[in-house]
C-alpha positions as CSV (number, residue, x, y, z in Angstrom):
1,X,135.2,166.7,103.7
2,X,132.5,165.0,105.2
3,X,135.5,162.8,107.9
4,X,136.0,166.0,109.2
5,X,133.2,167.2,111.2
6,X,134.3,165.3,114.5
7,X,136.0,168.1,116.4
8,X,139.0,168.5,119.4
9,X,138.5,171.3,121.4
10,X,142.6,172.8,121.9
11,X,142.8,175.0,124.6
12,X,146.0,177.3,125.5
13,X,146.7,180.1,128.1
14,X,144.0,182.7,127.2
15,X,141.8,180.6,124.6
16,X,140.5,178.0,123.1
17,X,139.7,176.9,119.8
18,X,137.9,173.7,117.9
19,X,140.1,171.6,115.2
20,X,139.3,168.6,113.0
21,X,140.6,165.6,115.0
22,X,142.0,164.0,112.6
23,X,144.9,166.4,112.9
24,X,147.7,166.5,113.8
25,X,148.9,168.6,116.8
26,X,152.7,168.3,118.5
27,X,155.4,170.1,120.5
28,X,157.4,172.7,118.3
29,X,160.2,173.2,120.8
30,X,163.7,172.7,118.4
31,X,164.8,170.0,121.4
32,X,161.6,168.2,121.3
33,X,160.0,168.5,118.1
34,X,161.4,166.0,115.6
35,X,160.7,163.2,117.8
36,X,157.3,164.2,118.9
37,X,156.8,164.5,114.7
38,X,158.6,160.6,114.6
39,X,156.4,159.3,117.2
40,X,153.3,160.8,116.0
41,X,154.1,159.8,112.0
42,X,154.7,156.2,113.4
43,X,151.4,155.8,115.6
44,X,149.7,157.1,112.2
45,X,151.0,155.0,110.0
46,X,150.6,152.0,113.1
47,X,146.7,153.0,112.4
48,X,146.3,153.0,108.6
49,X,149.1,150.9,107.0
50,X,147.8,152.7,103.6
51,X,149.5,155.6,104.3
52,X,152.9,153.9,104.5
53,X,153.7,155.2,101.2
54,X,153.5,158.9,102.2
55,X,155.4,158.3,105.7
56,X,158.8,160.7,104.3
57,X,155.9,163.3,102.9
58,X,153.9,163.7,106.2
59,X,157.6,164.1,108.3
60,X,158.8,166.5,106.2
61,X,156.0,168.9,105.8
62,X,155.0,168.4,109.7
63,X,159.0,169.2,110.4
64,X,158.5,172.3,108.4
65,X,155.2,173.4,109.5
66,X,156.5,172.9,113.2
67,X,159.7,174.9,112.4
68,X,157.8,177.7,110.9
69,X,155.4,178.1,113.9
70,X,158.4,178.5,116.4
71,X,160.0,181.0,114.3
72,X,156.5,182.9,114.3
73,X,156.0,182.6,118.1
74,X,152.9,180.5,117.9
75,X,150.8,179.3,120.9
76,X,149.6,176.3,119.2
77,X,149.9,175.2,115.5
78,X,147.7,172.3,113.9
79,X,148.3,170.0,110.7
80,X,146.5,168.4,108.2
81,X,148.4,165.6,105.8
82,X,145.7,163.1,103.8
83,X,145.6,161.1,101.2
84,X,142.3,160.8,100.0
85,X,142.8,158.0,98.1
86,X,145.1,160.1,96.0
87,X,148.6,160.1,94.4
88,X,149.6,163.0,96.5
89,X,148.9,163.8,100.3
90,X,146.5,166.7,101.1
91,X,148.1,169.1,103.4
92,X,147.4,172.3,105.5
93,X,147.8,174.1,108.9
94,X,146.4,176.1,111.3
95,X,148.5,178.4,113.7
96,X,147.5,180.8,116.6
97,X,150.1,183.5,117.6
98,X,149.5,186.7,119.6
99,X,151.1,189.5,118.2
100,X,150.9,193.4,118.5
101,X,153.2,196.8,117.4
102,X,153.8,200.3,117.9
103,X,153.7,203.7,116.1
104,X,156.8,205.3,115.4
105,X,155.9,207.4,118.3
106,X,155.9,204.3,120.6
107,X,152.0,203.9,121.0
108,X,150.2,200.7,120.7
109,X,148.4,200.2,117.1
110,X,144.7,200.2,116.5
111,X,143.1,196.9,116.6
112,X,139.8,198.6,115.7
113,X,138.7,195.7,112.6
114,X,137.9,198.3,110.4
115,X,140.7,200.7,110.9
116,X,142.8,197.7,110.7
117,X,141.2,196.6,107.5
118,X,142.4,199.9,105.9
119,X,145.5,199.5,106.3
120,X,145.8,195.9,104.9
121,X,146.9,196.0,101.2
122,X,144.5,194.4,99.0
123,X,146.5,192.7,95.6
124,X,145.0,192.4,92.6
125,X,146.1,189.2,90.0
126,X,147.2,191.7,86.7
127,X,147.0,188.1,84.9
128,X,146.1,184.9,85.3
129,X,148.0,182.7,88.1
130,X,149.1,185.9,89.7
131,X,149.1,185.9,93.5
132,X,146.2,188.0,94.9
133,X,144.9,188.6,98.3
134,X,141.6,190.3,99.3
135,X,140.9,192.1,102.9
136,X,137.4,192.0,104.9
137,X,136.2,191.9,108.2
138,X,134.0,189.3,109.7
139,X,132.2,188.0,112.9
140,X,133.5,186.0,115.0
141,X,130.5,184.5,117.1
142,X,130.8,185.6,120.9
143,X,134.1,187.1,120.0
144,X,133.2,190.2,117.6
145,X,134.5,191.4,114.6
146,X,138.0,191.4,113.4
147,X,139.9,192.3,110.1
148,X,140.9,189.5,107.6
149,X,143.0,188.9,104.0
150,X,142.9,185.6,102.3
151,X,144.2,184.8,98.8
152,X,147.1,183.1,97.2
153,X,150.4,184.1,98.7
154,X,153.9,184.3,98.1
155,X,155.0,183.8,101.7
156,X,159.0,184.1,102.2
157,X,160.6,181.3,103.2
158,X,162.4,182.1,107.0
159,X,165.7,182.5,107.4
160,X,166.5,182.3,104.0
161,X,169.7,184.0,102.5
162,X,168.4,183.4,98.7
163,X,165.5,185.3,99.9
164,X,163.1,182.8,98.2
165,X,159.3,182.4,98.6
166,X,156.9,180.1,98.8
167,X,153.1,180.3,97.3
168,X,150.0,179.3,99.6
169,X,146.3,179.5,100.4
170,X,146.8,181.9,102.8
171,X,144.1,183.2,105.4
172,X,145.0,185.6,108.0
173,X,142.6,186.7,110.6
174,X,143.2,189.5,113.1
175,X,141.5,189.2,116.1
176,X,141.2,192.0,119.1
177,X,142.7,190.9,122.5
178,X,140.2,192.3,124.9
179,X,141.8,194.5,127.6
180,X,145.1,194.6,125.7
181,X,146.1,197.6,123.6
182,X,148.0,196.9,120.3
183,X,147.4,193.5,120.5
184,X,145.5,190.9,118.4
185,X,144.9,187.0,117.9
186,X,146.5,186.0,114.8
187,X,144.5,182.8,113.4
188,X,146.1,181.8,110.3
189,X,145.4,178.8,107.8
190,X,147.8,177.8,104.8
191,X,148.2,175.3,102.4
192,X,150.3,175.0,99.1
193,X,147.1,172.7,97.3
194,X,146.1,176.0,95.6
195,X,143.8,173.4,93.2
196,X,141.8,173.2,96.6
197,X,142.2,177.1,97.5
198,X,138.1,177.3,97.5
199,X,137.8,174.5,99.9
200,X,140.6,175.7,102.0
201,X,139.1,178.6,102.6
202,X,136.1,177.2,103.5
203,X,137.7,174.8,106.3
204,X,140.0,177.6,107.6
205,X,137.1,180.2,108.1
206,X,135.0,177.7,109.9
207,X,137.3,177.1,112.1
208,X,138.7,180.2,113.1
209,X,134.8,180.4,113.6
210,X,135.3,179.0,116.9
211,X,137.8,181.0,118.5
212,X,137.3,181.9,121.8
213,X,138.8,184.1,124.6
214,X,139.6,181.9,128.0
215,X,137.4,183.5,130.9
């Protein structure tokens, strides 16, 4: 993983936050997306001819991931698609949303980490290749501490009648929006290499690490 410690810093209305940058970042508007995606594949490809082969694989997954952020209402949404030398790209993504909800009685929910953190559900694997997911709370230098799950997910797939799912590395990290009540900073990392889950992990973690509020 060593190609990846030159970072981008990507900053948005209200904060900024440090990517690999080798990846991939483009507009998710429906209008615009596919060929911002086109343009983007083809510059790549312009770059390192090697990756010809995978030039279908990179355009569909970035098409999805795109998709997926604008159904979620994210602020930015970053990709990942190598080869490694390998049979079969390595992909992942990172997406930022801000997000928040209400009691039945119509006040804002806690974004207190730890009173967050109780309500996550924890899942345990009963056997072997069962999804699981485990919630914590961490750090988040000059930010403060927020509640988090990670684990391997069955994530529905939107807008899907058959009601199908998909399994991921999934990490999910809540993060307090000063001066706003009920609302948090959802950083969350996925990728369907569960073989690499570890290493995922790992990469998504540091760099939710960098998240920062705008002044």
């Amino acid at each position: 993983m060593a190609r990846y410690m030159e970072t981008l810093t990507i900053e948005r209305g209200g904060f900024r936050i440090k990517v690999p940058e080798s990846w991939w970042e483009f507009d998710v508007r429906p209008e615009s997306r596919g060929d911002s995606i086109r343009r983007m594949v083809d510059e790549r490809v312009r770059q390192q001819p090697e990756v010809r082969k995978y030039k279908d694989t990179y355009t569909a997954f970035l098409q999805k991931a795109a998709a997926d952020a604008w159904k979620s209402g994210a602020l930015y949404c970053g990709c990942m698609a190598e080869s490694f030398g390998g049979d079969v790209p390595i992909t992942g993504s990172i997406t930022v949303s801000l997000v928040g909800g209400r009691t039945k009685d119509g006040e804002p929910l806690s974004t207190d980490p730890q009173v967050m953190a109780g309500q996550l559900a924890v899942r345990e694997a009963k056997k072997e290749g069962d999804a699981w997911r485990k919630v914590t709370t961490v750090d988040i230098p000059d930010v403060g501490p927020a509640a988090r799950t990670y684990g391997i997910e069955d994530i529905p797939v939107p807008d899907d009648a058959l009601k199908r799912t998909i399994r991921a590395v999934l990490m999910q990290t809540f993060i307090p929006v000063p001066g706003q009540e009920g609302k948090v900073a959802l950083v969350a990392g996925s990728s369907q290499v569960l073989d690499l889950a570890d290493s995922f992990f790992d990469i998504f973690d540091a760099i939710t690490s960098t998240f920062r509020f705008a002044e």
